[in-house]
C-alpha positions in Angstrom: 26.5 -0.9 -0.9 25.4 -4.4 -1.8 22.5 -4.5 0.2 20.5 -2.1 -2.7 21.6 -5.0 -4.5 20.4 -7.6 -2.8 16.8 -6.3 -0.9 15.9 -9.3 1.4 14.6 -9.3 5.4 18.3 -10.2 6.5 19.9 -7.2 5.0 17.9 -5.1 6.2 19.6 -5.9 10.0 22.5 -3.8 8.5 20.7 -1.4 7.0 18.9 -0.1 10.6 22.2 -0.6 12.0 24.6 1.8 10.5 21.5 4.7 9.2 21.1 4.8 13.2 24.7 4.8 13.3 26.2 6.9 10.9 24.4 10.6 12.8 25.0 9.1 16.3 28.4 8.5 16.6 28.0 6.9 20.0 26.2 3.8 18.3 28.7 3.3 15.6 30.8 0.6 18.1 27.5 -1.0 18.9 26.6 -1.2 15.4 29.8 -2.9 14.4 29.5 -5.5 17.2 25.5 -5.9 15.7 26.7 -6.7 12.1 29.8 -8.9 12.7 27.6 -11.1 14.8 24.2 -11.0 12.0 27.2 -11.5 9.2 28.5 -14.8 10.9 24.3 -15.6 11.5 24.1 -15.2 8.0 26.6 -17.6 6.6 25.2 -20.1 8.4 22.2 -19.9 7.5 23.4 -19.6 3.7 25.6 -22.7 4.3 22.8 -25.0 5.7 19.7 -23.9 2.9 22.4 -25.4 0.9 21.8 -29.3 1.7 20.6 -31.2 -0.5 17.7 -32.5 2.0 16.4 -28.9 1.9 14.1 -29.0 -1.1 12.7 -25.2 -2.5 9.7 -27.1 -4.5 8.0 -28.7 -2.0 7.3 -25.5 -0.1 7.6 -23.2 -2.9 4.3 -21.1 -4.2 2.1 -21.6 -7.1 0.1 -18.7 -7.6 -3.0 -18.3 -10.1 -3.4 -15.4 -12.4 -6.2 -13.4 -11.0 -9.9 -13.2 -13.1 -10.6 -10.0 -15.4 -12.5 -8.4 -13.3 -9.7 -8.6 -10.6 -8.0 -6.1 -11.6 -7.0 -4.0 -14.5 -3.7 -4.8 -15.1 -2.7 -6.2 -18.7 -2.1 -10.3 -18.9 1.1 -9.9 -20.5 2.2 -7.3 -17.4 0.8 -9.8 -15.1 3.2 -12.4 -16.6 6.2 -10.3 -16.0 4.9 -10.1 -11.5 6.9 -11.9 -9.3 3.5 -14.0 -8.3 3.0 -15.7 -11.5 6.1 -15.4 -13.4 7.1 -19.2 -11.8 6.9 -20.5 -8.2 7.5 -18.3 -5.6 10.3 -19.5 -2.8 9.5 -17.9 0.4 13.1 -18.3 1.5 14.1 -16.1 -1.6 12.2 -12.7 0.3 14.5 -13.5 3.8 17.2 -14.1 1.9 18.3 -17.3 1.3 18.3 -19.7 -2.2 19.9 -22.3 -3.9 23.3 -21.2 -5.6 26.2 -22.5 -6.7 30.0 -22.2 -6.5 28.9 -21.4 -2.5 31.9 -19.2 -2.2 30.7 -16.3 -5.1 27.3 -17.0 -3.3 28.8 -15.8 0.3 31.4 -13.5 -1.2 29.9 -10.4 0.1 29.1 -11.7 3.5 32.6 -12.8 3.5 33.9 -10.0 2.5 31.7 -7.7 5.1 33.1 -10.5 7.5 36.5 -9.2 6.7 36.1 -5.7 6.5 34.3 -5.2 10.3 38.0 -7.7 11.0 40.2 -5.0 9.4 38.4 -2.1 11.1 38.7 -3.5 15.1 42.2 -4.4 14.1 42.8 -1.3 13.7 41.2 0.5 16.4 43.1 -1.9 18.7 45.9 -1.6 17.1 45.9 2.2 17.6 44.8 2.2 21.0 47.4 -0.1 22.1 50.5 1.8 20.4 49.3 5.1 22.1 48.8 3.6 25.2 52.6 2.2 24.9 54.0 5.2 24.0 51.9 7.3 25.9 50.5 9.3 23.1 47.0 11.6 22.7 44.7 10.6 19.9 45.2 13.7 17.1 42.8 16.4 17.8 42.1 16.5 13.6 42.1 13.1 11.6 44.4 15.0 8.5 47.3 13.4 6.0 49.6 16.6 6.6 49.9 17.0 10.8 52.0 20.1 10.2 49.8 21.8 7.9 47.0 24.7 10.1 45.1 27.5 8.7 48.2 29.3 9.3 49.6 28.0 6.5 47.1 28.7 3.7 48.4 31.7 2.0 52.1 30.6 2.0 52.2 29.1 -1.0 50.3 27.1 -3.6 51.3 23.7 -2.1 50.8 24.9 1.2 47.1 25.7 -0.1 46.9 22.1 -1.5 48.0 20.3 1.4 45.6 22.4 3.8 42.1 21.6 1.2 43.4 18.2 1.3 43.1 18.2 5.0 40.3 20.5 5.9 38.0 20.5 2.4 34.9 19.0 4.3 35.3 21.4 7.2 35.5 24.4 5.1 32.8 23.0 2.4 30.7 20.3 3.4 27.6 22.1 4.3 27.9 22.8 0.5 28.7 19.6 -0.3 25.7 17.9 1.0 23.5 20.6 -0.6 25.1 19.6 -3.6 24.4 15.9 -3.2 20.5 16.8 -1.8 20.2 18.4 -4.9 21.4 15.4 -7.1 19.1 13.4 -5.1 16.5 14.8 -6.6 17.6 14.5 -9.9 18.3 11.1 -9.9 15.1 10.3 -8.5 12.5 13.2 -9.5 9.7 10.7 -7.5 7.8 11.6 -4.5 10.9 11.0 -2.0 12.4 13.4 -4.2 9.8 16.1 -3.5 10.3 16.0 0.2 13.5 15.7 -0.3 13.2 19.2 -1.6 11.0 20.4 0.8 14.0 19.6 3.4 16.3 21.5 1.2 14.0 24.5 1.1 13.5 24.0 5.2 17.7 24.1 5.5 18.4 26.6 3.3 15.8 29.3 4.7 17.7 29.2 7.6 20.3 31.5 5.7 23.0 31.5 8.9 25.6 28.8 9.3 24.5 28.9 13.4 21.1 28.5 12.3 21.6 25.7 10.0 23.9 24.0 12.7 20.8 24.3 15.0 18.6 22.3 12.9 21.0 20.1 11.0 20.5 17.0 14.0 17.1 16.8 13.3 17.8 16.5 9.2 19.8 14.0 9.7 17.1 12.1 11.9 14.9 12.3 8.7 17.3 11.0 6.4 18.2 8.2 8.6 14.8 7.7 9.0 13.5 7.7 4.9 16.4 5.5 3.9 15.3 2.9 6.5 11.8 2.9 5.8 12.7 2.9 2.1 14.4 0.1 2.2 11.7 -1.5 4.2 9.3 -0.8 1.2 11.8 -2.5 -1.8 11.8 -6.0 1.1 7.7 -5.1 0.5 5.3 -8.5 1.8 5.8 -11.7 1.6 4.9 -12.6 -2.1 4.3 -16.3 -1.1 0.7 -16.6 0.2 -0.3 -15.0 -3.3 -1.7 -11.6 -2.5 -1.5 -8.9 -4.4 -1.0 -5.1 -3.1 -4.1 -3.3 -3.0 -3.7 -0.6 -6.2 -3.4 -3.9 -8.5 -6.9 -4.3 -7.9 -9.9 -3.7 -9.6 -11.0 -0.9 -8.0 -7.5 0.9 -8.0 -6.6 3.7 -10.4 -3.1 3.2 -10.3 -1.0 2.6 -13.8 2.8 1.4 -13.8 4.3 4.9 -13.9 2.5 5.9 -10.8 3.6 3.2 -8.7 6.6 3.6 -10.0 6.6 7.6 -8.9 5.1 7.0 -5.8 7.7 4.6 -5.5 5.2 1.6 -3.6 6.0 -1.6 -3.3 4.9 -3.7 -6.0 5.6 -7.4 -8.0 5.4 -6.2 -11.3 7.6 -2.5 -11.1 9.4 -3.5 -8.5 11.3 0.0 -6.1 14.1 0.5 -7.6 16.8 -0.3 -4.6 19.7 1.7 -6.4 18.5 5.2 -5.7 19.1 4.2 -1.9 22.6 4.5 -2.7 22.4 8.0 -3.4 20.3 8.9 -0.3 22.9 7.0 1.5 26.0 9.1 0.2 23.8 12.3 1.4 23.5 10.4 4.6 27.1 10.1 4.9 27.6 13.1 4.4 25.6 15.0 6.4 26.6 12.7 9.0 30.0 14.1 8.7 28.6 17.4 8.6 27.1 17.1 12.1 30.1 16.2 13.2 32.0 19.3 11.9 29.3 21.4 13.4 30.4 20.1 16.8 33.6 20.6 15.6 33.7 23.9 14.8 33.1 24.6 18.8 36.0 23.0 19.8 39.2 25.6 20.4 41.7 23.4 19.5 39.9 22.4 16.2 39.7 26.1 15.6 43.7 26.6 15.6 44.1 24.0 13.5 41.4 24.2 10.6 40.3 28.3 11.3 37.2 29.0 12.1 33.8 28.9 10.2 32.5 32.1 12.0 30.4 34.0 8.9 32.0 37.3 7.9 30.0 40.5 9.4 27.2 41.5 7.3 27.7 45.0 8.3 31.5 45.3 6.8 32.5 48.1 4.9 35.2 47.1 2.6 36.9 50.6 2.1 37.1 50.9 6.2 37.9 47.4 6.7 40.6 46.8 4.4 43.4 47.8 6.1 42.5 45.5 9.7 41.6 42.7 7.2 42.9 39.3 8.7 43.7 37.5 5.5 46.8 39.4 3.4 46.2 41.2 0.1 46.7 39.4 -2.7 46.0 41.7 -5.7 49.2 42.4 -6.8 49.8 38.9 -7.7 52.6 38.1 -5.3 52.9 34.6 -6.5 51.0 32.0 -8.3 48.6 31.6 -5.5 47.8 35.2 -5.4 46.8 34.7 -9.4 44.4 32.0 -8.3 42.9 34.0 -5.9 42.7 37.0 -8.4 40.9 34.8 -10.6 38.4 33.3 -7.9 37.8 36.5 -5.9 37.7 39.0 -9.1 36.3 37.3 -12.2 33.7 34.3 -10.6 30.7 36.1 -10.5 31.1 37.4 -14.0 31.7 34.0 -14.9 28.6 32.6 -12.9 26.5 35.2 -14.5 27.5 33.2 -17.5 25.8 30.0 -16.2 23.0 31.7 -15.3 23.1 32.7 -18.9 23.4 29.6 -20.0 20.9 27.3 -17.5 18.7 30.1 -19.3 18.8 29.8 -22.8 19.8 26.0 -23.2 15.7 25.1 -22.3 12.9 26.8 -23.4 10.3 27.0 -20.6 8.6 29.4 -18.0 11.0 28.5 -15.9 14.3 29.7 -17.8 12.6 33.1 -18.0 13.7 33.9 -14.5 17.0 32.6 -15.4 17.2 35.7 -18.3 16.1 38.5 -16.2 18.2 37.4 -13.3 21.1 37.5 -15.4 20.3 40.7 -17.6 19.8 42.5 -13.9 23.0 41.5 -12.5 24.9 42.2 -15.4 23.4 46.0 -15.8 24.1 46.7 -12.1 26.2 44.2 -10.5 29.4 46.5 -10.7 27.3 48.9 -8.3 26.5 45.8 -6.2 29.6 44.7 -5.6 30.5 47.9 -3.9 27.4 47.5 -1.5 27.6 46.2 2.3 27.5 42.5 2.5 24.2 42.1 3.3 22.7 44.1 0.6 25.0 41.6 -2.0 23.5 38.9 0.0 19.8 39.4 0.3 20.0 39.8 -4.0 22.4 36.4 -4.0 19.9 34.7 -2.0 16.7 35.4 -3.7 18.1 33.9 -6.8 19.4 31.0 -5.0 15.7 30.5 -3.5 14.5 31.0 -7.5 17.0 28.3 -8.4 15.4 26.0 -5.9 12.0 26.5 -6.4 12.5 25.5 -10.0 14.4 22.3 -9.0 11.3 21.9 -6.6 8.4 22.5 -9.0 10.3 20.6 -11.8 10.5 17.3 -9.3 6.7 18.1 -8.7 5.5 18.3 -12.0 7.4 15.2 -13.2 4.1 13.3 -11.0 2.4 14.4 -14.7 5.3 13.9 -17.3 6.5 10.2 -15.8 3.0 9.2 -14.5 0.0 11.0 -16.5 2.0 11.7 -19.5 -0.1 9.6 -21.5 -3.5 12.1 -20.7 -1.5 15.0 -20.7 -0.6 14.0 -24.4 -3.8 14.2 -25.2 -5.7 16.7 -23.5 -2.8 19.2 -22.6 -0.2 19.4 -24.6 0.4 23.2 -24.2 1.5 22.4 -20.7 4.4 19.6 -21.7 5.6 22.5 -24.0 5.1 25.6 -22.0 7.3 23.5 -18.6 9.5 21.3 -20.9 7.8 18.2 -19.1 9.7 14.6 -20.3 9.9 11.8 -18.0 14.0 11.7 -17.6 14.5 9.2 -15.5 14.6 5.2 -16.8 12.1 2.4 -16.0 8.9 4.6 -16.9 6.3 3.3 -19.9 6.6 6.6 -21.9 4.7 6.6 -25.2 7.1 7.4 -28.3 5.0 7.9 -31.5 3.7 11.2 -30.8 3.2 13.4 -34.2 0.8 15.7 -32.6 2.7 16.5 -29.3 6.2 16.3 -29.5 8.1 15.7 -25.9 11.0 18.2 -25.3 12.8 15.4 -23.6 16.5 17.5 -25.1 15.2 20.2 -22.8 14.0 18.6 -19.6 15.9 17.6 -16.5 17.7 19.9 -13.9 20.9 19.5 -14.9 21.4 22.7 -15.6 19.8 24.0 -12.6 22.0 21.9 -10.8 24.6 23.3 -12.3 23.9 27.0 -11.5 23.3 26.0 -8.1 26.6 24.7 -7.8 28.5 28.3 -8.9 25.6 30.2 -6.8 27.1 28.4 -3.6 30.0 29.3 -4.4 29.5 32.8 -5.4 28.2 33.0 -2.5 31.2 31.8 -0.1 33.2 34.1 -1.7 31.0 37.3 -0.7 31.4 35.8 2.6 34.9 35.6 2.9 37.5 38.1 3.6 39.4 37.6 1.0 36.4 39.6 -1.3 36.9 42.5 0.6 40.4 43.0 -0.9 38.3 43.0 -4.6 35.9 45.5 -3.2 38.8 47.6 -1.4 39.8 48.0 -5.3 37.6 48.8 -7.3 36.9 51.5 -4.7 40.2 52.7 -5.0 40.0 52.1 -9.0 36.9 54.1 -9.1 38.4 56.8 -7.0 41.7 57.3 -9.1 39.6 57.1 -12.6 37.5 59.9 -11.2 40.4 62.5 -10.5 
């Protein structure tokens, strides 16, 4: 985590090391071995730039501000650049400067030191005691070894103990769309948008096998973007005084655009921290790829159930009574309430988000929100009653609308971050008509504004994050068997009211 915090050539050794690492799980010894080594490499090198011989000035930079015809950057912006805001230490852009206490200077090396300590400690220590006692490495990595899949409907703390154990295998492909999604929302930049893209790209797949199929190629591109992010925040040398190309004179590039674009640059810098969200999505969908493989495995399957998706052919009436899972309508116990209100009562309460994600903006955008909403609520008792995939193909178009307006909001913040200033002036019907407002921090974003007000209350996909939350979960439960009970009953409800 510290390395968004301190962007310099010899963090970026780690960085390559464990995104390679984290998706291939075959590397993850190799990388340990890789950092231990570059963390001792480090110190060293921190503990000798220390000596007093070792001098910064007398190879330190002192770079002139460029003419005004140069380039069109402001003078008092050009102050604020890393070039001519003081000299420039080359040693500072590998990693290494003049700091004192030395200890709070090398705490985080030392502490990475000891942490890559405690984790071979333990792996040896495990290995040995199995070996001693001749013992088999668990087949699941749980807290509760006696709790299986068998165990889920007998009782509420039965039901706790088994989430506790098995969450991630039974919701992690949800989880990581969750965290794709705030990805985008924290960034709303260009890495954002293809960010998106990929989301769309998974999600057409529809079919947990399909996904599964393409889910070792995803996580190739994150690995990938996080690395050659990072590589862009390290950015040149800034020590033989050269400035990137769109800071010259020729360039049409403002602040906000660089910034979007998210280039390197002296004076608006990459912001390093939203690497630590694309690294949480890495992690994750790491672990999700290896769930996949799980999910093959037979004795995985005993323990944690399967993931197979439900048929999308299944009658509920004809199906009810060979139903795996047991009925829990009748509200045997205080599990079988939960259930009652999850399986029964969620999609009219998601129906209320979708209410809500509608009517809390004012854009284009929320109209589809509205009419999604009035439609289920006029015939979504019929619905229900249909064959899964019927309920399905209706679920997932507005899932795919929910998407494409976290997609085309992330596309048009290019114009309410970076042009906001022309659109201001020229086009201020479009800022109203898409709620555009810059909502992320760090972007110039002008403030008197009688003649165009920014709905900056109304912008963001929060919201939209929000419904797409409840939609994936909607959607697990028209997928699970337990819905078939809820179908089996209002069938039977309907049949009984009509004699």
């Amino acid at each position: 985590m510290f390395l968004c915090f301190q962007v310099s050539l010899f963090n970026f050794v780690f960085l390559i090391a464990w995104a390679l690492a984290l998706p291939y799980a075959q590397f993850r010894p190799l990388a340990s071995s890789i950092c231990t080594v570059w963390t001792c490499v480090i110190i060293v090198c921190k503990m000798l730039y220390q000596l007093t011989s070792i001098d910064p000035s007398t190879f330190s930079s002192n770079c002139t501000l460029p003419r005004e015809n140069e380039t069109k950057v402001d003078l008092e912006e050009l102050k604020t650049s890393v070039l001519y805001s003081g000299p420039v230490d080359p040693a500072e852009w590998v990693g290494l400067r003049k700091s004192y206490p030395l200890l709070l200077y090398l705490r985080n090396n030392l502490l990475m030191l000891a942490i890559l300590a405690f984790e071979v400690t333990i792996y040896r220590h495990q290995e040995y005691y199995r070996c001693r006692n001749n013992l088999t490495a668990p087949v699941t990595k749980t807290i509760f070894h006696d709790i299986t899949r068998a165990h889920l409907d007998d009782g509420l703390v039965n039901c706790v103990k088994y989430f506790i154990n098995y969450f991630f295998y039974k919701f992690g492909l949800e989880t990581c769309f969750l965290l794709s999604v705030n990805v985008i929302g924290q960034r709303m930049d260009f890495y954002a948008m293809i960010h998106a893209f990929w989301l769309i790209a998974v999600l057409y797949r529809r079919r947990r096998k399909a996904i599964a199929e393409i889910w070792p190629k995803y996580c190739c591109f994150l690995a990938c973007i996080i690395t050659f992010q990072y590589f862009l925040c390290i950015g040149i040398p800034p020590a033989p005084c050269k400035d990137y190309p769109w800071r010259s004179g020729n360039a049409n590039f403002n602040s906000n655009i660089i910034k979007w674009l998210y280039f390197p640059d002296f004076i608006v810098r990459p912001n390093p921290v939203f690497l630590v969200y694309d690294f949480m999505l890495l992690l994750c969908a790491s672990l999700q790829r290896q769930t996949f493989e799980d999910e093959n495995k037979a004795a995985v399957r005993i323990m944690a159930g399967d993931n197979v998706e439900i048929c999308m052919n299944l009658e509920a009436a004809s199906f009810s009574q060979h139903n795996p899972v047991p009925d829990f309508i009748h509200c045997r116990s205080y599990l079988d309430m939960y259930k009652v209100i999850i399986f029964s009562y969620l999609f009219w309460f998601v129906l209320t988000i979708i209410f809500i994600t509608g009517t809390t903006r004012i854009s284009i955008f929320c109209m589809g929100y509205l009419v999604a909403c009035f439609y289920f609520l006029l015939f979504g008792g019929d619905l229900l009653l249909k064959p899964i995939r019927s309920i399905l193909r209706y679920w997932d178009w507005l899932i795919a609308y929910n998407v494409f307006v976290i997609t085309m909001k992330n596309i048009l913040s290019i114009g309410a971050c970076g042009y906001i200033e022309s659109l201001i002036q020229n086009s201020c019907w479009l800022i109203q008509a898409f709620s555009l407002a810059c909502t992320v921090k760090g972007y110039r974003i002008p403030t008197n504004n009688a003649d165009c007000k920014l709905p900056s209350g109304e912008a963001g996909i929060i919201w939209d994050s929000i419904c797409f939350a409840f939609l994936l979960l909607q959607r697990r439960v028209f997928m699970s068997y337990y819905f078939l009970h809820v179908v089996a009953d209002i069938k039977a409800s309907q049949i009984l009211a009509s004699r």
